[in-house]
C-alpha positions as CSV (number, residue, x, y, z in Angstrom):
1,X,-46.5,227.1,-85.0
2,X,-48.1,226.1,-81.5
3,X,-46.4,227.5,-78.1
4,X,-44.0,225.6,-76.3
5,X,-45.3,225.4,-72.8
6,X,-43.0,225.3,-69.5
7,X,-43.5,227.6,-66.6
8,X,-41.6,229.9,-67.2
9,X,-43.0,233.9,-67.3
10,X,-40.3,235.2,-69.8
11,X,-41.7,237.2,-72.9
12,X,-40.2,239.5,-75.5
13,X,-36.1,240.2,-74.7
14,X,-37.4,243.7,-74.6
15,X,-39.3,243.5,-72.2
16,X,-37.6,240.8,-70.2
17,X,-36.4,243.1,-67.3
18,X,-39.5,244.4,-66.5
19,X,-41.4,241.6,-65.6
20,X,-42.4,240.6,-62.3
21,X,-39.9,238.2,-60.1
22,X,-41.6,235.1,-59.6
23,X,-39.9,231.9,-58.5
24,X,-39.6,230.6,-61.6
25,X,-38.3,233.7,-63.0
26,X,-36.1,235.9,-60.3
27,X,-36.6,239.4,-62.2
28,X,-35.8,241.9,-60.3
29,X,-36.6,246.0,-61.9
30,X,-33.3,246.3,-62.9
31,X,-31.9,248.6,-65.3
32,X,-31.1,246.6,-68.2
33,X,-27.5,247.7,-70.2
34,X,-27.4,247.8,-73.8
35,X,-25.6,245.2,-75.4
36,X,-23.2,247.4,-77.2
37,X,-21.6,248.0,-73.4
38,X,-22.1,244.3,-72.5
39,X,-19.9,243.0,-75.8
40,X,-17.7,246.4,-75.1
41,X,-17.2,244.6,-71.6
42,X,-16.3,241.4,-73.0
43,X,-14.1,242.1,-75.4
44,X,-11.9,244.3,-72.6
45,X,-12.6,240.8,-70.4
46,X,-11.1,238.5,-73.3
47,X,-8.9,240.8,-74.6
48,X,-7.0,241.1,-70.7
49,X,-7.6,237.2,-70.8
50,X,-5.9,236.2,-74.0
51,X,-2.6,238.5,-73.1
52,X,-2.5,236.2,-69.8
53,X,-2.8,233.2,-70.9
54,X,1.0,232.2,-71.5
55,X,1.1,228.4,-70.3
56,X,0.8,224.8,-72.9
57,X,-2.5,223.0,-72.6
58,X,-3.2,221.6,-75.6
59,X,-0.9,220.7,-79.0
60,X,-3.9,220.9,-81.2
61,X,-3.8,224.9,-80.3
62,X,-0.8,225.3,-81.7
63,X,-0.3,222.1,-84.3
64,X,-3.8,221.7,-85.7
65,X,-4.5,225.7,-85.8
66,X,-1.4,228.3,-86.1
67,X,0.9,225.8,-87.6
68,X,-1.2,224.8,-90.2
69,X,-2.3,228.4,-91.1
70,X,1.6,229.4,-91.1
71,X,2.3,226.2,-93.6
72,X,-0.8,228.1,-95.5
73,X,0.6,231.5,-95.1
74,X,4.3,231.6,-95.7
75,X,4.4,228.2,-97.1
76,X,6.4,226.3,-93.9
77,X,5.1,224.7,-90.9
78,X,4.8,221.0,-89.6
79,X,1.6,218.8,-90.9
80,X,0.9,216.0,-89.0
81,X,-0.8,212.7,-89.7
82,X,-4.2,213.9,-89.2
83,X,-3.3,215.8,-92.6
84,X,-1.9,213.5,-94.4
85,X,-5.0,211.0,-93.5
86,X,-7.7,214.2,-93.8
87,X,-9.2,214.1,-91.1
88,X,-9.1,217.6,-90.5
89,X,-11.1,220.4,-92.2
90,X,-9.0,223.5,-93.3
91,X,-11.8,226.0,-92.1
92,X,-11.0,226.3,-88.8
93,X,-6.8,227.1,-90.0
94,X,-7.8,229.4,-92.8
95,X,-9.3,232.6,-90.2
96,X,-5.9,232.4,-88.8
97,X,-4.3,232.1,-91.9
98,X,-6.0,235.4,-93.1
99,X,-4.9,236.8,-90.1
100,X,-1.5,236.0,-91.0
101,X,-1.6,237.3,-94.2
102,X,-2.7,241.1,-92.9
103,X,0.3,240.3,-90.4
104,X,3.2,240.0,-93.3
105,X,1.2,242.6,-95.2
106,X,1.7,245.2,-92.7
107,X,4.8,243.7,-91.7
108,X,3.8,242.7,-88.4
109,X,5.0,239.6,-88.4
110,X,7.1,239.8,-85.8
111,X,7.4,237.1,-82.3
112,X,5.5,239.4,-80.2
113,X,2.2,239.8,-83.1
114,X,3.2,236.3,-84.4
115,X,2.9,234.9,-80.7
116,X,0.1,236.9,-79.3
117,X,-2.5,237.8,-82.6
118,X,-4.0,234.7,-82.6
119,X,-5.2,234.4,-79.1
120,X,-5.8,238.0,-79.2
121,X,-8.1,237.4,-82.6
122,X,-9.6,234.5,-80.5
123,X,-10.5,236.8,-78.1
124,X,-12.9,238.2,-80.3
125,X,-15.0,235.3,-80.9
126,X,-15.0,234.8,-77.1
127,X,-16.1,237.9,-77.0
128,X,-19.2,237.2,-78.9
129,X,-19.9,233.9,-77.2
130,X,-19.9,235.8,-74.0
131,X,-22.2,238.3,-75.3
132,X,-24.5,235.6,-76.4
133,X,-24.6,233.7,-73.1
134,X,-26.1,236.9,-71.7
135,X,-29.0,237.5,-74.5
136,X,-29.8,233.6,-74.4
137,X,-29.9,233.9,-71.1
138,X,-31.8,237.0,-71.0
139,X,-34.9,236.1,-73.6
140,X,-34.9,232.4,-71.5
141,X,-34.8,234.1,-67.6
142,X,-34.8,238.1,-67.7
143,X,-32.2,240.7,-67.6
144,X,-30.9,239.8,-63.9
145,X,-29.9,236.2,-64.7
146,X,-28.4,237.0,-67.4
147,X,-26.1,239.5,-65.5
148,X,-25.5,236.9,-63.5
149,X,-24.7,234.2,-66.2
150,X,-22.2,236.8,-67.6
151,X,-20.9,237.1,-64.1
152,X,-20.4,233.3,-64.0
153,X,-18.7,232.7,-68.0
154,X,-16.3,235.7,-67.1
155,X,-15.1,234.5,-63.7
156,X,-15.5,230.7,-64.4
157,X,-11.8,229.3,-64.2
158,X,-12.1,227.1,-67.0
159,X,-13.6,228.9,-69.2
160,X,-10.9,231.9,-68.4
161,X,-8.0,229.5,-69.2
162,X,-9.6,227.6,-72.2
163,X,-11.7,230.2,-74.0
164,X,-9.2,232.7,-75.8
165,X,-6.7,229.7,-76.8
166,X,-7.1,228.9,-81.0
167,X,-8.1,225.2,-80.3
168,X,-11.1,224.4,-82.5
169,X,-13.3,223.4,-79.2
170,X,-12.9,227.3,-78.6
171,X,-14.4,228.4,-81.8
172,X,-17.0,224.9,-81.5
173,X,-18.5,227.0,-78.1
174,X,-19.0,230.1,-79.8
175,X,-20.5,228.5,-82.5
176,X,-22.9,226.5,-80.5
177,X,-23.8,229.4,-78.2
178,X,-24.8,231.3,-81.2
179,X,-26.6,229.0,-82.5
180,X,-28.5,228.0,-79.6
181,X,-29.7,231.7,-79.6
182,X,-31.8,231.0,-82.4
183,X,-33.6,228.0,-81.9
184,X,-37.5,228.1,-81.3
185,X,-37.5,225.1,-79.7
186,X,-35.7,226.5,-76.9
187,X,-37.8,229.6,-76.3
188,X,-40.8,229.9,-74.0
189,X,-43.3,231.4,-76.8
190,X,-42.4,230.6,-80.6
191,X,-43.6,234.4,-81.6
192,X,-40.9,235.6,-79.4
193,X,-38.2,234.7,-82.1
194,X,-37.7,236.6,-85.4
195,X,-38.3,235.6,-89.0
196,X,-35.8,233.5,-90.4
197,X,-34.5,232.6,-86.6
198,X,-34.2,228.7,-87.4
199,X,-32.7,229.3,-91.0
200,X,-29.4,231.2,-88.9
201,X,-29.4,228.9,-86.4
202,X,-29.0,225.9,-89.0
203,X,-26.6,227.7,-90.5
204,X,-24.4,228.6,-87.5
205,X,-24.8,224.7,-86.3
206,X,-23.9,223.8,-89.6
207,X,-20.9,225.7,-89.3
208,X,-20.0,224.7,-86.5
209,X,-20.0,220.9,-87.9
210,X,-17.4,221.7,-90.6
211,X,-15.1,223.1,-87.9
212,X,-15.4,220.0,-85.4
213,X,-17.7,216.9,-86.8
214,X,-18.4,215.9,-83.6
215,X,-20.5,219.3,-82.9
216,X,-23.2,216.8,-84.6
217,X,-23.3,215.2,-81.2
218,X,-25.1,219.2,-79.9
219,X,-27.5,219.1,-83.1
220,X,-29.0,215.8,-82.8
221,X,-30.3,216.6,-79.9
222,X,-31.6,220.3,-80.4
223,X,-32.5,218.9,-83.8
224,X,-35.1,215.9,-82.7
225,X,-36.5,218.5,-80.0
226,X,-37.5,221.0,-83.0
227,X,-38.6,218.3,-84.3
228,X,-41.0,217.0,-82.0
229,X,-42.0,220.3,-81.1
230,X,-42.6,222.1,-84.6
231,X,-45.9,222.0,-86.4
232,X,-44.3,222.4,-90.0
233,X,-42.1,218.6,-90.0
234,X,-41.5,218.2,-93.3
235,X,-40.1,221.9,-94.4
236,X,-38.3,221.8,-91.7
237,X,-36.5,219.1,-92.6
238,X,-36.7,219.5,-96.7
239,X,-36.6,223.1,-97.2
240,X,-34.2,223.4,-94.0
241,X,-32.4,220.9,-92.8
242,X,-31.4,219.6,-96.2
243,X,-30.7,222.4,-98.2
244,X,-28.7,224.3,-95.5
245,X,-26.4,221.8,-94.0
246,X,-25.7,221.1,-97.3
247,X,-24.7,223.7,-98.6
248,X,-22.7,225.0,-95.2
249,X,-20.6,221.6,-96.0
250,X,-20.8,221.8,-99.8
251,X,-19.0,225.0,-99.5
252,X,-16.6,223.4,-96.9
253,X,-16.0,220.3,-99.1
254,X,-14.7,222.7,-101.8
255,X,-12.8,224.8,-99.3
256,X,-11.0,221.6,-98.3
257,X,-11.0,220.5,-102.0
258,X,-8.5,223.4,-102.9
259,X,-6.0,222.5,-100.3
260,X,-6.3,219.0,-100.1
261,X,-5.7,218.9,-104.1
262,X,-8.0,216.4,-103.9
263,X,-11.4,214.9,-102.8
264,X,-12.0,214.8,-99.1
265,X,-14.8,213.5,-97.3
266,X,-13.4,215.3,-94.1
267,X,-16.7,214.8,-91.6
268,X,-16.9,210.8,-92.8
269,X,-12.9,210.7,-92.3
270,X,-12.7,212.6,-88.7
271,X,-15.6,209.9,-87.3
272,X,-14.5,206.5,-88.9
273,X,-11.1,207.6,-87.2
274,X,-12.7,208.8,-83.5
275,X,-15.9,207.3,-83.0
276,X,-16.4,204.0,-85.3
277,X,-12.8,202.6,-85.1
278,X,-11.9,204.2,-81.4
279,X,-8.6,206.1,-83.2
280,X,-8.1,208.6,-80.7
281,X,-8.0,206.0,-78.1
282,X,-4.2,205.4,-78.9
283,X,-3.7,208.9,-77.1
284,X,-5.1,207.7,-73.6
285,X,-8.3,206.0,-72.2
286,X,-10.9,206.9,-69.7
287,X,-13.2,205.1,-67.6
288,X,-16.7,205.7,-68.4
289,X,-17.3,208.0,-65.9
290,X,-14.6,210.3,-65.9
291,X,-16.6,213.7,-67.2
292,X,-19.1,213.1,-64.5
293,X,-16.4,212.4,-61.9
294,X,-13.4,214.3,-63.0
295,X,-13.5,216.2,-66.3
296,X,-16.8,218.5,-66.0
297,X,-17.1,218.6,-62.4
298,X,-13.5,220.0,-62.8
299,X,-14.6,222.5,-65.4
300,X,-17.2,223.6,-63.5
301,X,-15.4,223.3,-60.0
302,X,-16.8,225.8,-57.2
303,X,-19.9,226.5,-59.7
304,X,-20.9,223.0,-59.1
305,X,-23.2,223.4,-56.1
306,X,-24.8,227.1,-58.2
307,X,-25.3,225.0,-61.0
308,X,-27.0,221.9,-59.6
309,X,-29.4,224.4,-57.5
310,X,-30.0,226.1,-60.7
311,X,-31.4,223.2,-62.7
312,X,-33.5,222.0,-59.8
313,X,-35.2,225.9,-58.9
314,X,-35.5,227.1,-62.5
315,X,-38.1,223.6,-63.4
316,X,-35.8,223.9,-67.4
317,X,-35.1,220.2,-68.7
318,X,-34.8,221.1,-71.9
319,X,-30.7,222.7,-71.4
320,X,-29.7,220.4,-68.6
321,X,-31.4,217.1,-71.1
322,X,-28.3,218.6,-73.3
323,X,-25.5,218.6,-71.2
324,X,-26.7,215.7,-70.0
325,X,-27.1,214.0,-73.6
326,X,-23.3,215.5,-74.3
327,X,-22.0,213.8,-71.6
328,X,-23.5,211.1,-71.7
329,X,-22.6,210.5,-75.5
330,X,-18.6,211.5,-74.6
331,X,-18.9,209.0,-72.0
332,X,-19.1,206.4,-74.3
333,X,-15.6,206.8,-75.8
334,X,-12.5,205.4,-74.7
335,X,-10.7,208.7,-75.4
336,X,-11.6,211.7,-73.3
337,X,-10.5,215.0,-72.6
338,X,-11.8,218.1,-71.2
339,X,-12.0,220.7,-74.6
340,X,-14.5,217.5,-76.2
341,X,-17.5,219.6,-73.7
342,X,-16.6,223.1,-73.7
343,X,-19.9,223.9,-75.6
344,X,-21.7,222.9,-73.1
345,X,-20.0,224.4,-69.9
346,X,-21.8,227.7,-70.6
347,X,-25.2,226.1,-70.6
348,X,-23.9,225.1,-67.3
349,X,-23.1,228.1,-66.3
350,X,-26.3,229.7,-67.2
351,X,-27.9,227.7,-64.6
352,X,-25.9,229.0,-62.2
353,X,-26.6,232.3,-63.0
354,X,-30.0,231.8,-62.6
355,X,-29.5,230.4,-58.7
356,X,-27.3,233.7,-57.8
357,X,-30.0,235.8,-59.5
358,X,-32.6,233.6,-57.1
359,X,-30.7,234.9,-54.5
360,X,-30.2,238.4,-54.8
361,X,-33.7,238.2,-55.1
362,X,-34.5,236.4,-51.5
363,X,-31.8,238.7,-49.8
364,X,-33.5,242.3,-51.4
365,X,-37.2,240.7,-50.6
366,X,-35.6,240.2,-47.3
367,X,-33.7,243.4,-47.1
368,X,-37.3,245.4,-48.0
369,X,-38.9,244.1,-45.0
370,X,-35.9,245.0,-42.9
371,X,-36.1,248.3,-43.6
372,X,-39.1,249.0,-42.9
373,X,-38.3,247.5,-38.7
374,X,-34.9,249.4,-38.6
375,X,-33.3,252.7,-40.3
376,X,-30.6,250.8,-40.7
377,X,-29.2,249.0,-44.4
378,X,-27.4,245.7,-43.4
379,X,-25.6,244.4,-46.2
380,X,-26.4,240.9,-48.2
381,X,-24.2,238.3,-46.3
382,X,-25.3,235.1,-48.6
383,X,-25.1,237.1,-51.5
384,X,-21.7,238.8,-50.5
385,X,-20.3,235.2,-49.4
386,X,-21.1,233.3,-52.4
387,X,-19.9,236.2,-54.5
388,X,-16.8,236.2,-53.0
389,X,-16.5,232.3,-52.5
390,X,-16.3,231.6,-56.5
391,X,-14.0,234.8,-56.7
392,X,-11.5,233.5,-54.1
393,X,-11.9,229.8,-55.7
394,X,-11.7,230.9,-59.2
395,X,-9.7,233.8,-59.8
396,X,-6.4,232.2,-58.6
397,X,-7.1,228.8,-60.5
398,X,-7.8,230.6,-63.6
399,X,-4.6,232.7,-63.0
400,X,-2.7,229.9,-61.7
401,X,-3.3,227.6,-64.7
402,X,-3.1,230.5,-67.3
403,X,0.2,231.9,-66.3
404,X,2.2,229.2,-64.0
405,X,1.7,225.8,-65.1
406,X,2.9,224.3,-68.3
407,X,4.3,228.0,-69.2
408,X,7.8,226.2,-69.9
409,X,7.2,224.8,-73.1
410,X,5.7,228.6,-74.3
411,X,8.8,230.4,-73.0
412,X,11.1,228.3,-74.4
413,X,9.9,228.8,-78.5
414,X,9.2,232.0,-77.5
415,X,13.2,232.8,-76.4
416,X,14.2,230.0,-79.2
417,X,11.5,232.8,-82.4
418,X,14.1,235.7,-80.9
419,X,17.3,234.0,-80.7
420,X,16.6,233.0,-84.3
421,X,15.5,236.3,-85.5
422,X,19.5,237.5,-84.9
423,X,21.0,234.4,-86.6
424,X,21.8,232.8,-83.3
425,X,20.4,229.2,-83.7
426,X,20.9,227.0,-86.7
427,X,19.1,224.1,-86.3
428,X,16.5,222.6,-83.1
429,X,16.2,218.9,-82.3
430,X,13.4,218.3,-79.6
431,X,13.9,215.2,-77.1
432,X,10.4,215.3,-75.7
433,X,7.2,214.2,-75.9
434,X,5.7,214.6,-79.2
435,X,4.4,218.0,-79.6
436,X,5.1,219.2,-76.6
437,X,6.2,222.8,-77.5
438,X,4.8,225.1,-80.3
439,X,6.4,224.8,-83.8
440,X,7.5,227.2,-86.8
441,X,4.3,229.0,-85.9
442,X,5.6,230.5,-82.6
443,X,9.5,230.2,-84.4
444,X,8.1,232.2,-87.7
445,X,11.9,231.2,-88.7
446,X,12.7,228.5,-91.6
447,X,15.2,226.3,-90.1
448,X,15.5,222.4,-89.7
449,X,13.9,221.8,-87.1
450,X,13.3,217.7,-85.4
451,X,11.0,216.6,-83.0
452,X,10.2,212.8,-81.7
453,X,7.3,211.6,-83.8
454,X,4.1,209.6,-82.6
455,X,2.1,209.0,-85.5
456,X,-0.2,206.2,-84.7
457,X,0.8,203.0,-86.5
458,X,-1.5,200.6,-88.1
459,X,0.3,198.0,-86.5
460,X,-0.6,196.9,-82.9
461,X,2.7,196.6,-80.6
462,X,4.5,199.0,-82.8
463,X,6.2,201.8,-80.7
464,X,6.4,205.2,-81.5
465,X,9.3,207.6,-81.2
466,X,8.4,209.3,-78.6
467,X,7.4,206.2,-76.4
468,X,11.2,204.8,-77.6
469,X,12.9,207.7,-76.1
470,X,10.8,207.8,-72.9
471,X,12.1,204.5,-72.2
472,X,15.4,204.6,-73.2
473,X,16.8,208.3,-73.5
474,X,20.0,207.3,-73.6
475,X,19.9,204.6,-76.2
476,X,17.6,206.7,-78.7
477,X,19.3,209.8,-78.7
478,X,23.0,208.4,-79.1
479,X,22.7,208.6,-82.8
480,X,20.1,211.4,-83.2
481,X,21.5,214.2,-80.6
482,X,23.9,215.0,-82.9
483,X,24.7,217.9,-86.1
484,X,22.2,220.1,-84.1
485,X,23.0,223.9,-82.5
486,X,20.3,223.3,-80.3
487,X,18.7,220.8,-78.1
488,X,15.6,221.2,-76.1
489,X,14.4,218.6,-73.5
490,X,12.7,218.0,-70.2
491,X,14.7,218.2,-66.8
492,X,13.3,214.5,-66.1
493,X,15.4,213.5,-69.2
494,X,17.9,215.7,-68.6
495,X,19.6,213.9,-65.7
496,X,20.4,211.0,-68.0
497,X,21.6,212.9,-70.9
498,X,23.6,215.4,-69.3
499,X,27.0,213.7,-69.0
500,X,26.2,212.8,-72.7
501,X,25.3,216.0,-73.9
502,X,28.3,218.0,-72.3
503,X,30.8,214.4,-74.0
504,X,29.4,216.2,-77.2
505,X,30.2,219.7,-76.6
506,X,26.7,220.6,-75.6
507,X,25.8,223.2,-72.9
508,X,23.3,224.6,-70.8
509,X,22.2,228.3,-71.9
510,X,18.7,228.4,-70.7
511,X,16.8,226.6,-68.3
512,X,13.0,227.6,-67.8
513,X,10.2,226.8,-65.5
514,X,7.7,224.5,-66.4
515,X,5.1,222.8,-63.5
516,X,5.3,222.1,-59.7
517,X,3.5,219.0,-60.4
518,X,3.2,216.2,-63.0
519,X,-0.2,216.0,-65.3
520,X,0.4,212.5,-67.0
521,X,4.0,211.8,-66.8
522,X,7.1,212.4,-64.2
523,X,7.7,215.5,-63.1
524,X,8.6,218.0,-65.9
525,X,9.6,220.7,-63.7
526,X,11.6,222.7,-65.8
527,X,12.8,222.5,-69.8
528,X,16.2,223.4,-70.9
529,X,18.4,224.6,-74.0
530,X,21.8,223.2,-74.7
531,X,23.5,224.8,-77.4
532,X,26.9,223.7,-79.5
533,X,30.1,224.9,-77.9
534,X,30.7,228.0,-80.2
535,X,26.6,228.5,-81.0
């Protein structure tokens, strides 16, 4: 197989920290820690991270994860339409599922293990994507810029707040940075990887096409560069390609086979619905622009500036062409939200690494030949301040948007799993948004529950429930607010219900915070219980 040439000066991962700092390659003689204490560190990182994460960002985290896996587990829990259309692989619910079943084995499955043993299970997969960020990093750049690129995926806000949640983007990122690990195409020199490296690294990305379909978007690209770059085409694609992708999503096919009942072309299903007949754009559209304007520059935030400098000193296209391609290809959708390019925010991240390690390089070149003028050690003031500039701006979003905003609809299954674990609520209607709040997964109780449904309709013009009652809460809820112990609903609803929820012998019992600000509706500052007079 011929070398891949680019200027980089990297060799072995072995010997990565002892080469010699060049501009390219800022390499400081570093001692280099073993990767057992850089996972060890993670894990404590993710572990911390996943017990303080408490707020809502997503429903698929929650109703295309845990709820599914508790339907699987202790046979209740809410499908939705993506289920009943299949366009949803089971893979992804099944780990949690397991888990679920060595909960109720032990007899753990109480609210606090049923609430927090996902994320904390997630954690552990973060864990491992963290670690990998720092040896891609470190056989790509050297041992300091990938303690540096480790410094950025821990501290990154977004990352912190998205990461340890069980969305499938979460376990998609892992995935991909795994993967991406094993690709020659991406080294500098093609003996530098081990035998059998492109075999795992199909496998990984095959992988992590059964758990999100649109992880294809990653391998197309990474896939055409192997391509062009290989010597041996043809096995790579015949004795490679072929075989292992399809027998990663053979294996899949039969997984979903067995809970489907049926036959289920899941990947074919998931893109007719999202990318050839614009499905998800029923949830929201965004201008074409809106990851390079809003979405990843938000993700990225403070690291923007790290990032960009990164790319341009470090003379790599081969990264930034995929984040770049990712975007791009996102961009072309109506629908858009921030978890579709996770994967790639790492990659991004790398980069910026790779500027702070540039740094600390300048400001010890420059600290050497200041001692030898002076006896005395002045400290590294650009180093220091841009340390402490992405601490100061990223440390309080993360913690912010992990443990403050959105944390109402959390809290208020959480108090509702309790209340029903001594017998004290009979039944729940929700009159909000459709899936605004975690379901029987968080409730681990089997009672009728009701929420406001918003299964896309065939039918243009058709309204859904949830767009009925947000119009008219009043009107919709006359006949449905009623032969339930409990209510839950929004504050911003609340004012027009009240006088008809107390008519009805409803009360207030418990009102919790929610936001200070509104995302994409009114203001939902706060989300309250009203329970039956005599509840």
């Amino acid at each position: 197989m011929k070398q891949r040439k680019t200027p980089v000066t990297a060799s072995h991962v072995d010997d990565a920290s002892n080469k010699k700092p060049s501009s390219r390659s800022p390499k400081p003689k570093i001692s280099s820690p073993s990767l057992f204490e850089v996972f060890l560190l993670c894990l404590v990182t993710r572990i911390t991270n996943s017990l303080l994460v408490q707020t809502y960002f997503n429903p698929d985290e929650h109703w295309q994860a845990l709820e599914v896996a508790h339907r699987i587990t202790f046979g209740y829990g809410h499908l939705t339409w993506e289920w009943k259309k299949g366009i949803r692989s089971y893979l992804h619910p099944v780990l949690f599922a397991a888990l679920y079943k060595a909960l109720a084995f032990l007899r753990l499955d109480t609210p606090w293990f049923m609430i927090r043993a996902p994320r904390l299970l997630q954690s552990i997969y973060a864990a491992i994507g963290d670690l990998y960020v720092y040896k891609f990093s470190r056989v790509l750049f050297g041992v300091n810029v990938a303690k540096w690129a480790l410094f950025a995926q821990l501290t990154n806000w977004f990352t912190f707040f998205c990461i340890t949640r069980t969305l499938s983007n979460s376990l998609e990122t892992v995935l991909t940075l795994v993967s991406l690990y094993y690709w020659p195409c991406l080294r500098v020199f093609s003996t530098e990887v081990p035998s059998g490296s492109r075999k795992y690294a199909l496998a990984i990305a095959a992988a992590a096409c059964a758990v999100r379909p649109t992880s294809a978007i990653t391998w197309i690209y990474i896939g055409c560069l192997e391509l062009f770059t290989t010597l041996d085409k043809l096995k790579f694609v015949l004795l490679e390609v072929v075989p292992i992708g399809a027998l990663v999503l053979g294996l899949t096919f039969l997984l979903d086979c067995q809970f489907y009942g049926s036959w289920v072309n899941v990947p074919y299903n998931f893109l007719k619905f999202n990318f050839f007949s614009s499905g998800g754009d029923y949830y929201g559209t965004h201008p074409w622009h809106w990851y390079m304007t809003q979405g990843f520059t938000v993700m990225l935030f403070t690291y923007i500036p790290f990032f960009i400098a990164g790319v341009i000193t470090s003379k790599e296209w081969k990264l930034p062409g995929l984040i770049a391609w990712v975007l791009g290809i996102y961009s072309l959708l109506g629908h858009k939200e921030f978890r579709f390019v996770l994967p790639v925010l790492p990659i991004a991240l790398m980069f910026s690494g790779y500027f702070l390690a540039n740094l600390e390089q300048r400001v010890l070149s420059e600290r050497k030949v200041k001692e030898k003028s002076t006896s005395h050690i002045k400290p590294f003031p650009k180093l220091q301040m841009a340390v402490l500039f992405l601490l100061v701006t990223n440390i309080p979003m993360a913690l912010y948007m992990s443990t403050v905003h959105q944390r109402g609809t959390e809290d208020v299954m959480n108090y509702l799993a309790k209340e029903a674990q001594e017998n004290k609520v009979k039944s729940i209607l929700f009159l909000t948004p459709c899936h605004a709040t975690p379901y029987y997964s968080t409730l681990h109780y089997n009672l009728p529950m009701r929420f406001l449904d918003c299964t896309p309709s065939e039918e243009k013009g058709i309204r859904d429930e949830s767009d009925q009652f947000l119009e008219d809460p009043l009107g919709f809820a006359t006949n449905l607010a009623l032969n339930w112990s409990h209510i839950v609903l929004f504050d911003s609803q609340e004012k027009q219900l009240k006088q008809f929820l107390v008519s009805h012998h409803f009360h207030e019992i418990r009102r919790f915070f929610h936001s200070h600000f509104k995302v994409d509706r009114e203001l939902q500052a706060s989300i309250v219980v009203y329970a039956m007079r005599g509840q």
